[in-house]
N, C-alpha and C positions, 0 to 999 in steps of 0.2 A: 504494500500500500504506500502509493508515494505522500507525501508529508507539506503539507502548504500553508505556508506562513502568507497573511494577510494584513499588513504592515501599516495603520493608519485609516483613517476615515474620510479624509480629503475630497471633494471634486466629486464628479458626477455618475463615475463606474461605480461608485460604492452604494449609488440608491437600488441599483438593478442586480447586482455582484452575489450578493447574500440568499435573495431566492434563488439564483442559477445554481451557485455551486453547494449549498448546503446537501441537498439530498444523493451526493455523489457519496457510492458505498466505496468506490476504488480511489480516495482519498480521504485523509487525515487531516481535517482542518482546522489552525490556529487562528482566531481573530485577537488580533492586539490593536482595539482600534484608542487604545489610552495611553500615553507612554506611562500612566500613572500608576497601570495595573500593575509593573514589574518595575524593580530597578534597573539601572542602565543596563549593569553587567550581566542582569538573565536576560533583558530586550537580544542584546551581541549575541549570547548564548543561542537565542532562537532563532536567528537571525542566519546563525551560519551550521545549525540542523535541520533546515529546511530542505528537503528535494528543489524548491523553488518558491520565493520570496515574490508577491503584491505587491505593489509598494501606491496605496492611497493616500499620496501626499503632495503638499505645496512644490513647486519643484524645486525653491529653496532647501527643503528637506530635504529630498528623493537627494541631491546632490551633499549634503550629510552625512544622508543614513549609508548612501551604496559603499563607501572605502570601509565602513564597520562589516562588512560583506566578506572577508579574506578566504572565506573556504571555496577553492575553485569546481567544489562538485555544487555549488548551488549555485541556482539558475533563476533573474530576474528580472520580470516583465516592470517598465513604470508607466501609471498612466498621465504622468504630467508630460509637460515641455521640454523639461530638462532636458535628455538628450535623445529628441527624432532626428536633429542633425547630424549627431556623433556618428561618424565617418565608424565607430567601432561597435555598436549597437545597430542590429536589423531593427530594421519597420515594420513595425509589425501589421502590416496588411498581407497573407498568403494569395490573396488574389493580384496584385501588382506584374508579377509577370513569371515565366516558366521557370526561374530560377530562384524566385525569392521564398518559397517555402523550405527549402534546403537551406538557406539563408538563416532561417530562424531556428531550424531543427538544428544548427551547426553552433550559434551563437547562446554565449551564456547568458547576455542581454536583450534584453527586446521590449523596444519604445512603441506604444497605442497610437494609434494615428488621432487627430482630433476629427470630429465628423465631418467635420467642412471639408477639408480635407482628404477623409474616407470618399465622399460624393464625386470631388473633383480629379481625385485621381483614378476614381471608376470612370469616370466620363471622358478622360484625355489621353491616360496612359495608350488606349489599344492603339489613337489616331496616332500618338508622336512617335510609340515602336515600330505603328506600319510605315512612316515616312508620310504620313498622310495630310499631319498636320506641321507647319516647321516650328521648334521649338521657339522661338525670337516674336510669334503672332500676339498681339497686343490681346488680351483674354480681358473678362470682366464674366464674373463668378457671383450670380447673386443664390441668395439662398433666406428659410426661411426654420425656424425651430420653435419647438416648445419651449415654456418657459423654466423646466428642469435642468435643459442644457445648464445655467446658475447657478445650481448643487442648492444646499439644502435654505439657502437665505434667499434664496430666487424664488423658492417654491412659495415659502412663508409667505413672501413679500402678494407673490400674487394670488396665492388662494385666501389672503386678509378679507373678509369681507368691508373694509374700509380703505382698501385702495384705492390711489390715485383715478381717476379717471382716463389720463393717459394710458394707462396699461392697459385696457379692453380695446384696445387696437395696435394693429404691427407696430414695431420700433424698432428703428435701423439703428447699428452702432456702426464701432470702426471707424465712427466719421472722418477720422486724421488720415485715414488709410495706411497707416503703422501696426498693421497686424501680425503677430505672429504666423498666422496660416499660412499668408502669403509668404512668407520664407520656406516653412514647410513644404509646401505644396509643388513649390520649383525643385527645393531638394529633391522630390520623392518621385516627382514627374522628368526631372531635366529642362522645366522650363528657362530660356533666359531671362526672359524679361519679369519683373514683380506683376502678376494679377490685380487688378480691382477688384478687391471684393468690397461685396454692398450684404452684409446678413444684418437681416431684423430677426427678432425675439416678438413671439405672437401668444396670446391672453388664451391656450391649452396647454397640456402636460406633458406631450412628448410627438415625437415624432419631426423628421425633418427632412427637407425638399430641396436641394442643389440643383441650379441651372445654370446651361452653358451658352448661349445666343453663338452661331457662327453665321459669317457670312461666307461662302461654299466657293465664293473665286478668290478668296484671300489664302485658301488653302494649297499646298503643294498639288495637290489631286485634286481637280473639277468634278467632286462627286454628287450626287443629286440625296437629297436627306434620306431618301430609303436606300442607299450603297452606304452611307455610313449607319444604318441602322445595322447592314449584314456583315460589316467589321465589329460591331462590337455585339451580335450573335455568334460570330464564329470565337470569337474571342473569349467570351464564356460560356462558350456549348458545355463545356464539363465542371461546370463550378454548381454545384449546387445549392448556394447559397446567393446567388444572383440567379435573378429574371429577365432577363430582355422580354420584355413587351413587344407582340406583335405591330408589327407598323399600320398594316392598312385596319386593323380593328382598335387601334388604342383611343384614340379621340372620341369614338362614337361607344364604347365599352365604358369610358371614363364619365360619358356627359356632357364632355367636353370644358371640364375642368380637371386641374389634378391638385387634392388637397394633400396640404404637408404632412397632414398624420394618417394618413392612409396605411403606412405600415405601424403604426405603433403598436406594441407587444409582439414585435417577428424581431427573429435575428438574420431574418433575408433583407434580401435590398431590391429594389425594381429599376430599372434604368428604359429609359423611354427615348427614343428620337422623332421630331416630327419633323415638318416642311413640307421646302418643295427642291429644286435645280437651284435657287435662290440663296434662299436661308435655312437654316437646320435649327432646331431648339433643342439640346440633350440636356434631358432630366433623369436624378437618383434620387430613390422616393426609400428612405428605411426610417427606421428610431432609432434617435441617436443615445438610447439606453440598452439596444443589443447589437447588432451589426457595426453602430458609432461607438458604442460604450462595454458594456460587462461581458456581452454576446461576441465582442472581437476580445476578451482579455480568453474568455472561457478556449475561445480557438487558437489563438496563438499558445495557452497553458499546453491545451492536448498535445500540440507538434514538438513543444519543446521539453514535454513529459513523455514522446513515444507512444502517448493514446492515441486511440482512432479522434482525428482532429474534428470529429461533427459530435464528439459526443457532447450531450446537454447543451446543443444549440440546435440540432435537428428536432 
């Protein structure tokens, strides 16, 4: 039975984290979500008996706690910021491309993507590997989430029944356009240039909707929106945890709306392409509590514990 330390209560994986993994009989699991419970020197202690270390923390901490980590048979996922860039931590997305699940199956470390991010690099990766998109195209990445995404003061804040009134309608952040993501996002994809992104924060509980506007002669390849819909079919024909959405039924199947929490409580993600010769609109439709959040910690765990990587997310 492997043995999992759960390191902190930080941020947004830890609202979803606890029903996914509790009822796993082929783990052992430690919740230290107080440092207060233990002193320092049992916290280390647990720390480096672990098969593999959580780590639900500010990413000031996560960059703390990992050097108290010295024992190299333990193995640890983080879900802050701290290091998605680090050149020596995989990313932990398994879908990103044919090589990066041996990626994380090989590394002792492995960084959570943030959902924004999760969306945007389902929707770009397959075009910039096929050559299809040039990495250097001026992008602008809007996207829309619950109000969970904010971990547990966000929640408060907006299920008060005396809140603001602002909050019962979208609200864009980011406004500086100084975002973390966008650093992310180009690491993870190879983009050159930094994305605009535009995400607002909307007045429900989860779930979250990434879009991509292209215009289709700006691309390396003049493709028409249903050729790049069947680049990123063929692309995850075998992943079973992404949906390509059929092209000529998705508009008329939807309503002809797509709302942001349509996946909320799946650990799948739906990725959409519309248009026309023109312009293409690509959308990733999941919750950013399983697929964004506890749902990619559970899968990146399975690959770099040797479980079959769909369990307790299938």
């Amino acid at each position: 039975m492997k043995k999992v330390l759960v390191d902190g209560h930080y941020g947004t994986v830890n609202l979803n984290l606890n029903k996914m993994i509790s009822g796993r009989d082929d783990l052992e699991i430690i919740w230290l979500e107080n440092k207060k419970q233990v002193t320092e020197q049992q916290r280390v202690s647990l720390l480096n008996a672990a098969d593999i270390v959580i780590l639900c923390q500010s990413a000031q901490t996560v960059v703390e706690t990992v050097p108290l980590i010295t024992n190299r048979g333990v193995k640890v996922i983080d879900t802050s910021n701290a290091y998605r860039l680090a050149p020596t931590w995989a990313y932990g997305m398994p879908e990103l491309g044919p090589d990066q699940r041996q990626k994380i199956i090989a590394s002792r470390f492995t960084a959570i993507p943030a959902p924004i991010a999760v969306g945007s690099c389902a929707l770009l990766n397959p075009l910039i590997r096929g050559k299809i998109m040039p990495p250097y195209l001026p992008l602008y990445i809007n996207s829309v989430v619950g109000y969970s995404s904010g971990g547990a003061n966000m929640i408060a804040m907006y299920e008060d029944a005396g809140k603001p009134r602002s909050y019962s309608s979208a609200r864009q952040y980011a406004l500086d356009q100084t975002y973390f993501q966008q650093k992310e996002i180009m690491h993870a994809c190879g983009i050159s240039y930094r994305p605009s992104l535009n995400p607002m924060i909307d007045n429900y509980p989860n779930g979250i909707l990434v879009t991509v506007p292209l215009h289709l002669r700006t691309l390396q390849k003049r493709l028409h929106a249903r050729q790049i819909w069947d680049v990123m079919a063929r692309f995850y024909e075998k992943e079973p945890l992404i949906q390509v959405v059929d092209f000529d039924d998705a508009i008329e199947s939807l309503g002809g709306f797509l709302d942001a929490g349509g996946m909320a409580g799946s650990n799948r993600m739906q990725i959409f392409a519309f248009g026309d010769n023109d312009i293409c609109l690509l959308a990733a439709r999941f919750d950013n509590l399983g697929k964004g959040g506890a749902g990619a910690v559970i899968q990146n765990m399975n690959l770099m514990l040797g479980i079959d990587e769909y369990k307790g997310v299938l």
